[in-house]
C-alpha positions in Angstrom: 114.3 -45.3 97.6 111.6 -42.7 98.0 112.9 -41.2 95.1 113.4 -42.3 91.1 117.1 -43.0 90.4 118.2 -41.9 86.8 117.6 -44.6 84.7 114.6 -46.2 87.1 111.1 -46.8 86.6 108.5 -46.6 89.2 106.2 -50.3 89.5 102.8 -49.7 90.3 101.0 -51.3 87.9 102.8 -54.3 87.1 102.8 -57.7 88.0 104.2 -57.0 91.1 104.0 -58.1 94.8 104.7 -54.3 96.2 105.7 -50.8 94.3 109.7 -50.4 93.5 112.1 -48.9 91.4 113.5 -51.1 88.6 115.5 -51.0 85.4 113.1 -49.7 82.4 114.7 -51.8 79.9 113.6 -54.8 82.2 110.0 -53.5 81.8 110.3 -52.8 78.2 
């Protein structure tokens, strides 16, 4: 996971507990 998967979104500055790679259309 150390790098962004097509289609992924790097979570820093979200509401969340640690940094990971999630669906953008979850975050938008």
């Amino acid at each position: 996971k150390a790098a962004n998967l097509p289609g992924l979104c790097k979570v820093t500055d979200l509401n969340v507990p640690i940094s990971s790679n999630v669906d953008c259309s979850k975050i938008h």
